[in-house]
Structures are given as C-alpha cells and as structure tokens.
VEXDREN-2710 file (C-alpha; in Angstrom, 1 decimal):
% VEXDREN-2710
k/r/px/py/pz
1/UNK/-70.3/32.4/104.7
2/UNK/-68.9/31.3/101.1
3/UNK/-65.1/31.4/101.1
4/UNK/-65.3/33.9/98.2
5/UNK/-67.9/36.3/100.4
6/UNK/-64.6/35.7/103.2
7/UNK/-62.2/36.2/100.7
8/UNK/-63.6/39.7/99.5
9/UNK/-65.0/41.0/102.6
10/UNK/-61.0/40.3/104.0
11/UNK/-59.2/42.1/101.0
12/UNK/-61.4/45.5/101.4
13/UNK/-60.9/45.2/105.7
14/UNK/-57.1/44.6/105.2
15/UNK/-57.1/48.0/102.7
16/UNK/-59.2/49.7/104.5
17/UNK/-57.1/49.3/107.8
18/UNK/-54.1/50.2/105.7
19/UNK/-55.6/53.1/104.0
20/UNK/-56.4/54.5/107.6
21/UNK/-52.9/53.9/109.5
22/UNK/-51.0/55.3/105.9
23/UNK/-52.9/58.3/106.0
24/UNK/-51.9/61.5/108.0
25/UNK/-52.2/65.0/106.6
26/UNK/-49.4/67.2/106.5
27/UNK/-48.8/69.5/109.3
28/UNK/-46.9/73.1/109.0
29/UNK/-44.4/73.1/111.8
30/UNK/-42.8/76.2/110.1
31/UNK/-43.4/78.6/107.8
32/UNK/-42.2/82.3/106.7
33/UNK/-42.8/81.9/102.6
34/UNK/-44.5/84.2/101.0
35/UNK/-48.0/84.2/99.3
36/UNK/-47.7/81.5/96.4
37/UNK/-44.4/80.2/98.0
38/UNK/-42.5/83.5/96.9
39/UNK/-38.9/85.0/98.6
40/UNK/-36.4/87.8/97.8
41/UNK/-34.4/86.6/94.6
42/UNK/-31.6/89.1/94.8
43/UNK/-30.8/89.0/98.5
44/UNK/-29.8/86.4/100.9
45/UNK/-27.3/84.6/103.2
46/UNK/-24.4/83.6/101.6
47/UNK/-23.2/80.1/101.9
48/UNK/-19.5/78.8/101.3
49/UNK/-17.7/81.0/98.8
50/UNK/-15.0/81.7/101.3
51/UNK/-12.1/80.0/102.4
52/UNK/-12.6/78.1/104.9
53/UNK/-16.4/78.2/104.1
54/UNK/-19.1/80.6/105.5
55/UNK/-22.1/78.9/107.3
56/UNK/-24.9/80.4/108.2
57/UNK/-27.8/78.2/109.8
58/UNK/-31.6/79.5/110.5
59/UNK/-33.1/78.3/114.2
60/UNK/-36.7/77.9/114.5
61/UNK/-39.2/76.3/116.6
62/UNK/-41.9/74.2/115.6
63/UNK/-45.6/75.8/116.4
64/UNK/-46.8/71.2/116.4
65/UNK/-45.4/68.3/117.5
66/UNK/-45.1/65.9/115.0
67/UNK/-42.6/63.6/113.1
68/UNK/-40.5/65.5/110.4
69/UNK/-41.9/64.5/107.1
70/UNK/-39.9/66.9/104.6
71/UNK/-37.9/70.6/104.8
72/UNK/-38.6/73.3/101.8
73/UNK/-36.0/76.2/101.3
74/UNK/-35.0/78.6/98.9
75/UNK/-31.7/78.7/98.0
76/UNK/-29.8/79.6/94.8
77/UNK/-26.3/79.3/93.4
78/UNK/-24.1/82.6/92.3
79/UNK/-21.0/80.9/91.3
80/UNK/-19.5/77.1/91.4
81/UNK/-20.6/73.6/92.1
82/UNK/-24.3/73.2/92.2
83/UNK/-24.0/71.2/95.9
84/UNK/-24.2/71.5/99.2
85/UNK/-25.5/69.6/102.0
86/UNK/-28.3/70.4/104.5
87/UNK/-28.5/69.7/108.0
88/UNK/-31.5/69.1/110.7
89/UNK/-29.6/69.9/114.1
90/UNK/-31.3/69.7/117.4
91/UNK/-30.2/73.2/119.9
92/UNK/-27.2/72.8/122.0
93/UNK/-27.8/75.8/125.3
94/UNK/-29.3/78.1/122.1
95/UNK/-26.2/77.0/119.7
96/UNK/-26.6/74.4/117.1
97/UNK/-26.4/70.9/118.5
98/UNK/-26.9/67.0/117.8
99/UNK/-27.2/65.9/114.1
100/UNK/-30.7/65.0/113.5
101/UNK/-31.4/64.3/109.3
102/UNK/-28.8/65.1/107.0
103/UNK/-29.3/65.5/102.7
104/UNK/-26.8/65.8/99.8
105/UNK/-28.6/68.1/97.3
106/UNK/-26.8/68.1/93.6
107/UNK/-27.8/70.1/90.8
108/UNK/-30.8/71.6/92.2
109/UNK/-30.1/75.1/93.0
110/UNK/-31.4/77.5/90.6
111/UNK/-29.4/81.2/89.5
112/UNK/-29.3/83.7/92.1
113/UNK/-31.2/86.6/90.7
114/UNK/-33.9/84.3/89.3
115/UNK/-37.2/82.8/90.6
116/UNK/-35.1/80.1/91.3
117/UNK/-37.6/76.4/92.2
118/UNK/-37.5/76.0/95.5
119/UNK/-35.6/72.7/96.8
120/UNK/-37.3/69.9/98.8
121/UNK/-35.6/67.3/101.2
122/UNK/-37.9/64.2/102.1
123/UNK/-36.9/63.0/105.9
124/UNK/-36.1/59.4/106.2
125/UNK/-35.1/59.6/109.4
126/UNK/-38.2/61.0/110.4
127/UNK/-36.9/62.5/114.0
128/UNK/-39.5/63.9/116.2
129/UNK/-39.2/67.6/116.3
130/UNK/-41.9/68.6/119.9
131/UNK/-43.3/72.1/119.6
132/UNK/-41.3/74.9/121.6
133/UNK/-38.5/73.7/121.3
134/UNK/-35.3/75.1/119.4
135/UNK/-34.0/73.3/115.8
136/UNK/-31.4/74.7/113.5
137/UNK/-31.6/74.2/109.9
138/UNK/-27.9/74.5/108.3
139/UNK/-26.8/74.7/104.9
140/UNK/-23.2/73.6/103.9
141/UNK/-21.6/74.6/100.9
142/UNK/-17.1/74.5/99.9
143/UNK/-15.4/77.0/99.3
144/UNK/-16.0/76.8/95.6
145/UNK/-19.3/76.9/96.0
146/UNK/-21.3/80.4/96.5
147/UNK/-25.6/80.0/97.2
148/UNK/-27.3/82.0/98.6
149/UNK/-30.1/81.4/101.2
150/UNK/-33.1/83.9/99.7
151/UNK/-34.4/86.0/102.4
152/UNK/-38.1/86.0/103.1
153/UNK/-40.8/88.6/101.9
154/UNK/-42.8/88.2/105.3
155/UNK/-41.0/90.1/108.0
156/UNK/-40.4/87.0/109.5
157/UNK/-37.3/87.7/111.7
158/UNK/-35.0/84.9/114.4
159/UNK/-31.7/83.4/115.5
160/UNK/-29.1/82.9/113.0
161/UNK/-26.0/80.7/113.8
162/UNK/-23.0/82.1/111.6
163/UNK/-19.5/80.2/111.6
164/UNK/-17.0/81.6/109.9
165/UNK/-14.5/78.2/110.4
166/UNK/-16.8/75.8/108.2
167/UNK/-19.3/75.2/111.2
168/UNK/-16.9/74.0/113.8
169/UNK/-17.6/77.2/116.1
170/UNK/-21.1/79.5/116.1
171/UNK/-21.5/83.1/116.7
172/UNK/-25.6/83.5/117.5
173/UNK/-27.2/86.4/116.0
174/UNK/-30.7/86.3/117.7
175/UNK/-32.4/88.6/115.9
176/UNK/-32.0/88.3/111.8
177/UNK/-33.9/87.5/108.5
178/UNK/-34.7/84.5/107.6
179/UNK/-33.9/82.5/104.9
180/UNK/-36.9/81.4/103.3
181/UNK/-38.2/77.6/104.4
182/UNK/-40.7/75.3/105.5
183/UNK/-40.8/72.8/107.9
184/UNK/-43.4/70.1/107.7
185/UNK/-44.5/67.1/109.8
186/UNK/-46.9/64.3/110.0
187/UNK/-46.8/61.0/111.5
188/UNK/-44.8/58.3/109.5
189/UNK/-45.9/56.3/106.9
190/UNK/-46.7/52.7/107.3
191/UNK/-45.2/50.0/104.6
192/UNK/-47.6/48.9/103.0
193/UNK/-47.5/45.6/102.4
194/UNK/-47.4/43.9/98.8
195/UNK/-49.7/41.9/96.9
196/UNK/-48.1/38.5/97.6
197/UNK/-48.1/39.4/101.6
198/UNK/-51.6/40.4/101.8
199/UNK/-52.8/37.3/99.8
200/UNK/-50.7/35.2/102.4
201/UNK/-52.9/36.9/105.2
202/UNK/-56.0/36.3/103.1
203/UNK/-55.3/32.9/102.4
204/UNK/-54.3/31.9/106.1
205/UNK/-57.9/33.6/107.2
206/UNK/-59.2/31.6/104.4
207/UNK/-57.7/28.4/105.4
208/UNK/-58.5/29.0/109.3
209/UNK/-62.2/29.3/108.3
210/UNK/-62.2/26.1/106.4
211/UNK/-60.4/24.2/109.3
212/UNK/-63.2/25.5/111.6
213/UNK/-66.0/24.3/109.5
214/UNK/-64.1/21.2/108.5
215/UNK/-63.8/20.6/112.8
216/UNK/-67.4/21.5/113.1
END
C-alpha cells in the first residue's frame, strides 16, 4: 500500500466513523401542537404578572426514552420585560421535583394575541428523560412580567402544577389544558474532532505503517 492510498483510505474511515456516531434522528418524546405547529393565540396560562409571581408548570411523560435534545413552547408576552426562565424538573411523589436543564430566554416572546414564533431551548445538559415517567416543564416569569403560555388546539389535556408563592409550594391540578410544547430527544452528539486532530491520527497511522515496513 502507497502511503498516499493509506493516507486517503484513513481520512474517509475516520469521517465515516464520525459521520455514523454524530448522527441520530430526532425523536418526539412529546407533542400536543397543532397541525403546522399552530396553538390558541388569545388564550393561555398566565405567567408572573402578579405579586409574588404566578407559576404555572405543564407535567408530561415522555412516549421514548432518549436523551433531551431540545424543548419547543408557545409562549407570548402581554405586558413587561420580554424574559423569563424555563425549567426541566424531574416529579417529586406527582409534584415538581429535582432541577434537571434550566434556560434564560430574553427577547423572544412574541405579543399575546398574535401568531407569536414559537421559542426553542437547545439542552446542554442533555438529562436522560425514560418513557413513563413524570417531568414538569415550568416557566418563570417576575412580577413585571405577564406571558402567557398558549393553550393547545388538540384536546390535549394533563397535570398542571400552579404556585401562587413564586414556585416555592404547588397545588396539582391533574386534569387541565396544556400549554402548547414539544419535547424532543435523541442521543447526544459526539465532538467532532478538528482538522489538526484528525491529521495527528492520520499521521500517527501513517507513521506506524512506515515503521512496520521500515522493521520489515
């Protein structure tokens, strides 16, 4: 074998092995959107606006097990700072529980009343969220802020965790609407490596073949 045949047959098997372990489709752990991602834009669970601040968290459980990859929800601002903060929690005995993932979303939120976009987290954290069981997604907005969680279109009915006492205590509702969201999952990404790290590995293949041949 010519070291430049080595050279290029160990570039396209080091991509190609990268290629396979980066790649993992998308998996719907929950979802109550609508057809074309739609939700009720004049209806919804208020969040913050009162002092101390109303919270008002959705749980679901996850249909797949699978690593959380990113969370999708419709919510839009009346009135106030366009913030608030978003919170994966595992269940506590049916109650909100153990911070999992949390986000800071600024100036995302569109006008209540509007097809507002719908707002996207991306998990770093990546917890592992196992199908049947219980999670609570909770929105936290001050007391100068007033969003509203859209309802869904679908029917799509479940717990709600309400706290009137800026989530320090829950009253469970089991059977409400639901805020519009998503839920996704996958398995997580592998770093891929850069250019000067995968020349390294070519180069000590490279270099290892020669010594053989050299020996030989």
């Amino acid at each position: 074998m010519t070291l430049h045949r080595f050279f290029v047959q160990t570039g396209v098997t080091a991509l190609l092995v990268i290629s396979v372990l980066r790649s993992a489709s998308a998996q719907v752990l929950f979802d109550n959107f609508g057809p074309g991602n739609t939700f009720q834009i004049n209806a919804g669970l208020t969040q913050g606006f009162f002092r101390p601040p109303v919270v008002q968290g959705m749980g679901f459980t996850p249909t797949v097990s699978a690593h959380l990859s990113c969370i999708d929800l419709a919510i839009s601002l009346s009135r106030g700072p366009n913030v608030f903060v978003l919170r994966l929690l595992s269940d506590n005995a049916g109650m909100p529980g153990a911070l999992l993932e949390e986000w800071t979303v600024v100036g995302q939120m569109g006008t209540f009343g509007t097809v507002s976009p719908i707002i996207s987290v991306t998990s770093v954290n990546t917890p592992f969220l196992s199908a049947g069981s219980q999670y609570w997604v909770v929105p936290f907005a001050t007391s100068a802020t007033h969003a509203v969680w859209n309802y869904n279109i679908t029917g799509d009915f479940g717990p709600l965790a309400a706290s009137n006492d800026g989530g320090i205590t829950y009253t469970i509702l089991p059977n409400q609407r639901r805020g519009a969201f998503r839920v996704l999952g996958g398995t997580p990404a592998v770093p891929e490596p850069g250019p000067f790290s995968l020349l390294l590995a070519t180069c000590a293949g490279a270099s290892l073949l020669v010594r053989r041949r050299h020996n030989a």
